[in-house]
MIVOTI-216980 format. One line per 8 residues: their letters; for each residue x, y, z of N, C-alpha, C, O, CB. Coordinates in nm, 3 decimals. Glycine has a CB too. Layout:
MIVOTI-216980
a> X Y Z X Y Z X Y Z X Y Z X Y Z  ... $
end
This chain:
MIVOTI-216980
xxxxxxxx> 0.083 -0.118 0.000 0.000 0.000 0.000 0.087 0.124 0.000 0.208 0.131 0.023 -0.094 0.000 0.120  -0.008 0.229 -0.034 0.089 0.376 -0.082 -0.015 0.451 -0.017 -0.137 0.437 -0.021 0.125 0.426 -0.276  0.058 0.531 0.042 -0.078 0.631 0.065 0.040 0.798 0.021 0.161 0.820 0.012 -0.171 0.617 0.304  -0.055 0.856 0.009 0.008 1.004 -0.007 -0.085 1.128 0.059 -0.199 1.141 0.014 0.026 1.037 -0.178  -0.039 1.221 0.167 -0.090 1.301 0.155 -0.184 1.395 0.141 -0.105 1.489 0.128 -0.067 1.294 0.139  -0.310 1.456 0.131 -0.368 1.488 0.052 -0.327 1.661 -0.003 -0.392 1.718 -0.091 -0.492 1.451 0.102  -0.219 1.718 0.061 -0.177 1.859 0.029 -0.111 1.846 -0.100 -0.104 1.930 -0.190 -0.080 1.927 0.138  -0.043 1.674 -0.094 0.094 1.668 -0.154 0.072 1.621 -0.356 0.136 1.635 -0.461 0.193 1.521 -0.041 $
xxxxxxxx> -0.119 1.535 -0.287 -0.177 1.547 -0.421 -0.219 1.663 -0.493 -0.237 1.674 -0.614 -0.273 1.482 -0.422  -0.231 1.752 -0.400 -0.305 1.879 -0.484 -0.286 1.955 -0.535 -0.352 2.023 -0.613 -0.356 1.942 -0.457  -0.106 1.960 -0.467 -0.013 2.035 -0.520 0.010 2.062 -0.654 0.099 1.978 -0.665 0.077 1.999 -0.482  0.005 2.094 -0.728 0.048 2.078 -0.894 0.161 2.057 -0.980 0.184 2.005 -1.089 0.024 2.169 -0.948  0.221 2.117 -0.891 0.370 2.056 -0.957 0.375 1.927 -0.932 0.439 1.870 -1.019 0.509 2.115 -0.898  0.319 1.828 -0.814 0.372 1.724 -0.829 0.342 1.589 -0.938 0.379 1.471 -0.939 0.364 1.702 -0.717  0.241 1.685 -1.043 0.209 1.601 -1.094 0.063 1.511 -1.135 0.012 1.485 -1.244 0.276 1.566 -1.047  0.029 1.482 -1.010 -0.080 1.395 -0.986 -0.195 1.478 -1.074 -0.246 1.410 -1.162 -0.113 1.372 -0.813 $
xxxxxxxx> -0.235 1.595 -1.063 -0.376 1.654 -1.125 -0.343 1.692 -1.260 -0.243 1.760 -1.284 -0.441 1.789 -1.045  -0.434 1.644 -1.363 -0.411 1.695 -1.521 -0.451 1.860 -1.537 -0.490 1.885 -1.424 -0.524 1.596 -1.635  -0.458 1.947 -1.592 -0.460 2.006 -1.683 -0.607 2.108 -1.642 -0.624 2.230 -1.651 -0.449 1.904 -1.807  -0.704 1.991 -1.590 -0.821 2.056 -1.569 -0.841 2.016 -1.408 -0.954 2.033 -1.363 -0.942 2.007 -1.679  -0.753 1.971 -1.330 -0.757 1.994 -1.210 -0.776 1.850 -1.163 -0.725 1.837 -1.052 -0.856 2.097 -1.173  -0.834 1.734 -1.209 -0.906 1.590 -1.214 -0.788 1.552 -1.201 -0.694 1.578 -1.276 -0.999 1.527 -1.338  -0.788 1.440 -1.035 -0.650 1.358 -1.010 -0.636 1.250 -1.148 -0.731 1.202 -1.209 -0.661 1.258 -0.842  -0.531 1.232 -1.169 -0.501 1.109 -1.242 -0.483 0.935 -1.143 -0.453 0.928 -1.023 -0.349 1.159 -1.321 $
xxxxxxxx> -0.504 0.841 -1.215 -0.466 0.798 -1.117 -0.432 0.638 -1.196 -0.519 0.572 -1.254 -0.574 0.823 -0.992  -0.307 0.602 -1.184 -0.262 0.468 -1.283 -0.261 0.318 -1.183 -0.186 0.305 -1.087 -0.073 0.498 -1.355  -0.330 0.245 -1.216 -0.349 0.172 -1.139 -0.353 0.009 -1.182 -0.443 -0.019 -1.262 -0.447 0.226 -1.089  -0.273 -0.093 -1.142 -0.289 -0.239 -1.187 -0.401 -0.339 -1.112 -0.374 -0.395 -1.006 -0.149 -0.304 -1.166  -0.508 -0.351 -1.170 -0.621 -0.445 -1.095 -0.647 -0.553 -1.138 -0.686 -0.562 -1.254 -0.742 -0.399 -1.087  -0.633 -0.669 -1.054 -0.628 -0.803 -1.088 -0.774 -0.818 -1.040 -0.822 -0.758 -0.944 -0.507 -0.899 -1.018  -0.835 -0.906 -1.118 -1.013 -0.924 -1.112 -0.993 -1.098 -1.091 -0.922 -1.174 -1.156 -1.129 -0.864 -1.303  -1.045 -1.114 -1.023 -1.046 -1.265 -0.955 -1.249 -1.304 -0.979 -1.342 -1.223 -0.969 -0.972 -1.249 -0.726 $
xxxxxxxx> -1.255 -1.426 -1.004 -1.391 -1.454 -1.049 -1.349 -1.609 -0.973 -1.244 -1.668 -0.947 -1.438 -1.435 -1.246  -1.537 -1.639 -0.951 -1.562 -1.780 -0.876 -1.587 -1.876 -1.010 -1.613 -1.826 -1.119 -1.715 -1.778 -0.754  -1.577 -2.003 -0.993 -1.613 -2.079 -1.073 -1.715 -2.150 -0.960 -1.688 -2.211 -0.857 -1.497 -2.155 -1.149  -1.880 -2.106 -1.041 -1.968 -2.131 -0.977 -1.986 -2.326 -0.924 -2.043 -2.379 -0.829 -2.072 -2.060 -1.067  -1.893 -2.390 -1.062 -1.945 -2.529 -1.015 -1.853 -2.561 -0.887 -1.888 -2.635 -0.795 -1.929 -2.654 -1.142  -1.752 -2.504 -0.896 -1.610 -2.592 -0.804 -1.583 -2.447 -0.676 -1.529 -2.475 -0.569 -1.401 -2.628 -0.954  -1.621 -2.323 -0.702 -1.635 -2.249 -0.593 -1.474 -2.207 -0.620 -1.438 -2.099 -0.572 -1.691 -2.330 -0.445  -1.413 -2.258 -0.668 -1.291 -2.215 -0.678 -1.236 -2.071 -0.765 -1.273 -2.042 -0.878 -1.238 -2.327 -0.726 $
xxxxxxxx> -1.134 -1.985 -0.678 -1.101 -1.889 -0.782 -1.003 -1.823 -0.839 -0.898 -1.791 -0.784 -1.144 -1.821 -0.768  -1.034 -1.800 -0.948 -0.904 -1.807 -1.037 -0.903 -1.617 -1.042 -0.994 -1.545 -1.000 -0.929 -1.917 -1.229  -0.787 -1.577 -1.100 -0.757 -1.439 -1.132 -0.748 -1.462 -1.276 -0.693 -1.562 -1.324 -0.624 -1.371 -1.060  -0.825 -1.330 -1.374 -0.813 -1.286 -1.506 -0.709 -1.259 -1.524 -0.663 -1.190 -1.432 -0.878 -1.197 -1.547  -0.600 -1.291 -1.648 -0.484 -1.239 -1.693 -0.483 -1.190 -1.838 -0.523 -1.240 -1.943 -0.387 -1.335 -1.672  -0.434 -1.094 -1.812 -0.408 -0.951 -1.938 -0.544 -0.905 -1.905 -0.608 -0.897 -2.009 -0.380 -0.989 -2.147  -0.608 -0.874 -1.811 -0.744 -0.817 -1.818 -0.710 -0.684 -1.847 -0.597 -0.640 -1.824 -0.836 -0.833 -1.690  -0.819 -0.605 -1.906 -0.760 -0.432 -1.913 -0.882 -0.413 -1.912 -0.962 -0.464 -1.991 -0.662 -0.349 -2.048 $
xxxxxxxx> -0.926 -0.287 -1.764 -1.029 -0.215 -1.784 -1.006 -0.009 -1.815 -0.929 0.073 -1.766 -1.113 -0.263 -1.645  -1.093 -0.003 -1.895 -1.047 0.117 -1.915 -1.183 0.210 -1.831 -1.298 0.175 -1.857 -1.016 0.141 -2.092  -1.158 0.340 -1.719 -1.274 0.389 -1.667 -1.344 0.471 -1.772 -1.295 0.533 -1.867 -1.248 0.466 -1.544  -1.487 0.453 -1.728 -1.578 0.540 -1.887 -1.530 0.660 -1.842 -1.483 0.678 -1.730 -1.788 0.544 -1.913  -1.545 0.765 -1.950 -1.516 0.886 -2.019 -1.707 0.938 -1.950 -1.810 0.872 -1.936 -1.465 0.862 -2.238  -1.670 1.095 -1.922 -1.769 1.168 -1.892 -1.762 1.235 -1.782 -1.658 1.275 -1.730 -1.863 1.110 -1.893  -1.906 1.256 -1.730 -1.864 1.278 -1.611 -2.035 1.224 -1.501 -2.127 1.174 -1.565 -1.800 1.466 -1.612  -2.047 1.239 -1.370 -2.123 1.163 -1.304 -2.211 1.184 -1.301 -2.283 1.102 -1.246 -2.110 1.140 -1.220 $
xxxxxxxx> -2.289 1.338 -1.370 -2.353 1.444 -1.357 -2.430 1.378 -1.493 -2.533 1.312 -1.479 -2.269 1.595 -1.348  -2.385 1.396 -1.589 -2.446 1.322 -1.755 -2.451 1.170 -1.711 -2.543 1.122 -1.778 -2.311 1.341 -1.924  -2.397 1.071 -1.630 -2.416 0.963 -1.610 -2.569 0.943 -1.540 -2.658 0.888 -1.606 -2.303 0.924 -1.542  -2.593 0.989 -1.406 -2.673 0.996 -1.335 -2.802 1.041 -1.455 -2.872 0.948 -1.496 -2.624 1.085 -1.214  -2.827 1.167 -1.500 -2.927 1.220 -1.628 -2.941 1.093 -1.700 -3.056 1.050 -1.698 -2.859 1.349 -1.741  -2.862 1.026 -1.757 -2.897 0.912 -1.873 -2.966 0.766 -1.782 -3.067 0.702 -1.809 -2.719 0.860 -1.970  -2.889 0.752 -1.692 -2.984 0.659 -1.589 -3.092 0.706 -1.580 -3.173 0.629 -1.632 -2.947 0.640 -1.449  -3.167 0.848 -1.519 -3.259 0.856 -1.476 -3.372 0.871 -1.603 -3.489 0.833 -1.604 -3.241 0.949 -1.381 $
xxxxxxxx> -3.283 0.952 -1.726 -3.378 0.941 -1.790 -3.441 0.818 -1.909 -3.533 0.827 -1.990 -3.361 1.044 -1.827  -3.327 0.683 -1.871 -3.358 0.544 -1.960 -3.470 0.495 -1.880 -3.575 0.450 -1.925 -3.226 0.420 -1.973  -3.415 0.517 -1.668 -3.504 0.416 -1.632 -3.494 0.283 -1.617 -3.579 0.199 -1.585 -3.579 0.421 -1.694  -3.317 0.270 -1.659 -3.255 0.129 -1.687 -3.249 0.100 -1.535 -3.218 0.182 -1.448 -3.093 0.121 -1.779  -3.295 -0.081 -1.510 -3.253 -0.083 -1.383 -3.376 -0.005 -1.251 -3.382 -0.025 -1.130 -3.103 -0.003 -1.400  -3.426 0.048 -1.305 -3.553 0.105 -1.219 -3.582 0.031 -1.085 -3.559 -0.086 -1.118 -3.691 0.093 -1.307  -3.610 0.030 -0.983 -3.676 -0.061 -0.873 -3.817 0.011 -0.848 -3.917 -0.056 -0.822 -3.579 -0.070 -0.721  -3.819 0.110 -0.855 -3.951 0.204 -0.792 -4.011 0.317 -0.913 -3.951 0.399 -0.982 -3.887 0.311 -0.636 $
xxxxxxxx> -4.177 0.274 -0.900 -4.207 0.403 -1.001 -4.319 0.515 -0.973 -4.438 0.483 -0.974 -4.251 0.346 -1.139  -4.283 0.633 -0.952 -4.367 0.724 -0.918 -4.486 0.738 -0.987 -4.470 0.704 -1.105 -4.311 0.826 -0.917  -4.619 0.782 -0.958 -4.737 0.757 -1.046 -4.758 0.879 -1.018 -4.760 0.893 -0.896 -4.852 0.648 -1.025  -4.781 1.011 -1.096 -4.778 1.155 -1.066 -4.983 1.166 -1.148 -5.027 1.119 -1.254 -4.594 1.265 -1.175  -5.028 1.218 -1.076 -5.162 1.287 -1.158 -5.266 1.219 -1.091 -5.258 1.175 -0.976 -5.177 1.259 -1.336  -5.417 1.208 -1.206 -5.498 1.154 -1.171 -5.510 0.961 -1.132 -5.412 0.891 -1.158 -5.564 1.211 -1.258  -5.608 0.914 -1.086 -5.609 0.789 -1.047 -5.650 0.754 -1.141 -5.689 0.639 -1.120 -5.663 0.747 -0.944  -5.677 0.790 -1.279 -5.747 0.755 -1.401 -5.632 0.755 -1.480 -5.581 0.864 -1.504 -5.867 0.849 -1.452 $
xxxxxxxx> -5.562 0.615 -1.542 -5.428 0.567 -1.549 -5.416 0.677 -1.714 -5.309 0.732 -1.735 -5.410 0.352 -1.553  -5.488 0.688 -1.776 -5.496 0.766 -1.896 -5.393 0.930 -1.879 -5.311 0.982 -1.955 -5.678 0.792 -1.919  -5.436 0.962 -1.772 -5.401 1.062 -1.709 -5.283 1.133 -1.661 -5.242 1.246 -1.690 -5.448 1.048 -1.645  -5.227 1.031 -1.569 -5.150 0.971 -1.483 -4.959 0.955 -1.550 -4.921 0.902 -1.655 -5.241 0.821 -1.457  -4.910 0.996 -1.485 -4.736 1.012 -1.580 -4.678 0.932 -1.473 -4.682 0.948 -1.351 -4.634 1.205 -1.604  -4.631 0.855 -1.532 -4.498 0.716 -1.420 -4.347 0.771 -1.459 -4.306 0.810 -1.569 -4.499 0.479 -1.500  -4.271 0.762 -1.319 -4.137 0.807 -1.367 -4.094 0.744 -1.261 -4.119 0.758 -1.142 -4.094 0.962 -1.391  -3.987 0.631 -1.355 -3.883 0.519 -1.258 -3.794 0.574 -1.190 -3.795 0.696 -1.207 -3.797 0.417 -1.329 $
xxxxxxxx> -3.717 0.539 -1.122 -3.647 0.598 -1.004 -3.590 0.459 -0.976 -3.614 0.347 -1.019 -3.744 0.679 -0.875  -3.472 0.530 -0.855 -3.400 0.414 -0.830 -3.387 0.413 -0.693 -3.338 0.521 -0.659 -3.273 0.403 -0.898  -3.408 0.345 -0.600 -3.416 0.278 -0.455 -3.277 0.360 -0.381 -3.252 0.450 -0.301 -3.398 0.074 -0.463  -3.218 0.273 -0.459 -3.061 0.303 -0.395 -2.990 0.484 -0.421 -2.878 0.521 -0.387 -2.938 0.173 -0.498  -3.081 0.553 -0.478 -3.036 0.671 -0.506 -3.119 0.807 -0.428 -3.087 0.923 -0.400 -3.041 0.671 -0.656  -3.266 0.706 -0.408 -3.318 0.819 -0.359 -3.324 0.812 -0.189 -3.370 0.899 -0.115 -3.457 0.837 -0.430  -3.252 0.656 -0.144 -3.211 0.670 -0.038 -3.120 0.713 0.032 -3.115 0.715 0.155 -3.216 0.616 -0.018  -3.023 0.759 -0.062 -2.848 0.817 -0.021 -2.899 0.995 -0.048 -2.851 1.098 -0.003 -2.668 0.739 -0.181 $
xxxxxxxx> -2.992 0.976 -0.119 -3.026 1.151 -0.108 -3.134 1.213 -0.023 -3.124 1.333 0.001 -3.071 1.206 -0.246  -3.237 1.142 0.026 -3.320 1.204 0.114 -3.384 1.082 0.237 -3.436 0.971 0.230 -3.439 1.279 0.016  -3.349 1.166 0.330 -3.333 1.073 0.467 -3.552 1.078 0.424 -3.630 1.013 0.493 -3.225 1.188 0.685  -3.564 1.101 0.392 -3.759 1.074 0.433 -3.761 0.966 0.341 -3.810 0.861 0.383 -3.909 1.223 0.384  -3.715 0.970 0.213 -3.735 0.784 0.119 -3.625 0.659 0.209 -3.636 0.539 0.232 -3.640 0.795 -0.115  -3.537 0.749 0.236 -3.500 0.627 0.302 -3.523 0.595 0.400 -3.448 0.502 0.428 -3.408 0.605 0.310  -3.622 0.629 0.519 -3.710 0.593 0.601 -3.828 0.461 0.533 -3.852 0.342 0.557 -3.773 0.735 0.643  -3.874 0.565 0.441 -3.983 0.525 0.363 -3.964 0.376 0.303 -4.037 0.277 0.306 -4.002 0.630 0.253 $
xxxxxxxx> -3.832 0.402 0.244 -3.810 0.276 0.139 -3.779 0.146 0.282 -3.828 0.032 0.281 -3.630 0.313 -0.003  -3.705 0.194 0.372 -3.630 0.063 0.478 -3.775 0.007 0.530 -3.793 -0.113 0.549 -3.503 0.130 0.644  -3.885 0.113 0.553 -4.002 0.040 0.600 -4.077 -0.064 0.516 -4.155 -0.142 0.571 -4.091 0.133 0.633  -4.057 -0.064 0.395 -4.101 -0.124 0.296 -4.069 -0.255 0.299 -4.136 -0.359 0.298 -4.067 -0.070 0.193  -3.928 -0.224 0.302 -3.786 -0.385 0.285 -3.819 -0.470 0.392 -3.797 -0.592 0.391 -3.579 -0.344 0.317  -3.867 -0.412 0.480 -3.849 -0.438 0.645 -4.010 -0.531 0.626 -4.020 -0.653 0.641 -3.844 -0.251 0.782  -4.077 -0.474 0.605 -4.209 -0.502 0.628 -4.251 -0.648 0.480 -4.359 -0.706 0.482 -4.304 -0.321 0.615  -4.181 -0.669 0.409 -4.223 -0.753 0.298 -4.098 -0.852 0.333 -4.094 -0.934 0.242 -4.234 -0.675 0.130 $
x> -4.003 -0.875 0.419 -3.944 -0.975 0.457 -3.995 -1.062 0.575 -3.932 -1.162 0.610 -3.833 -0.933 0.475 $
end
């Protein structure tokens, strides 16, 4: 293990931040997988992952607005389904952002187990 600093990353001369301020960061990750019949596990070799391009802000927008992955869907309007606008959402997002769904949602989990 390495640890550094955090003055010593921020610094600029030393390197670590590109151009637009965003740490760099080079890193070797060995990905290890189960073999479901024998439980046994092996490590991937020459694996190469490359991190997506963007940023978390346009990531988050394209999730919310595919709907990919959805767990929960809001039903906005009248009770007359004609009417009525559904917009998916995601469990795990609207519980890290507002302590009242995640009340809401744990009572849910809690109560259907």
């Amino acid at each position: 293990r390495h640890f550094l600093l955090l003055s010593r990353i921020l610094d600029r001369n030393n390197g670590y931040l590109d151009e637009n301020g965003s740490l760099k960061v080079y890193a070797t990750i060995q990905i290890e997988q189960t073999n479901n019949s024998t439980g046994a596990a092996f490590a991937g070799t020459n694996t190469t992952w490359t991190p997506p391009r963007g940023n978390l802000v346009n990531d988050m927008r394209r999730l919310l607005e595919s709907g990919e992955n959805a767990d929960v869907v809001f039903i906005v309007g009248s009770n007359d389904q004609e009417e009525s606008h559904r917009f998916p959402a995601h469990k795990n997002i609207l519980k890290s952002r507002s302590n009242t769904f995640k009340e809401m949602l744990e009572d849910v989990v809690s109560s259907s187990e």
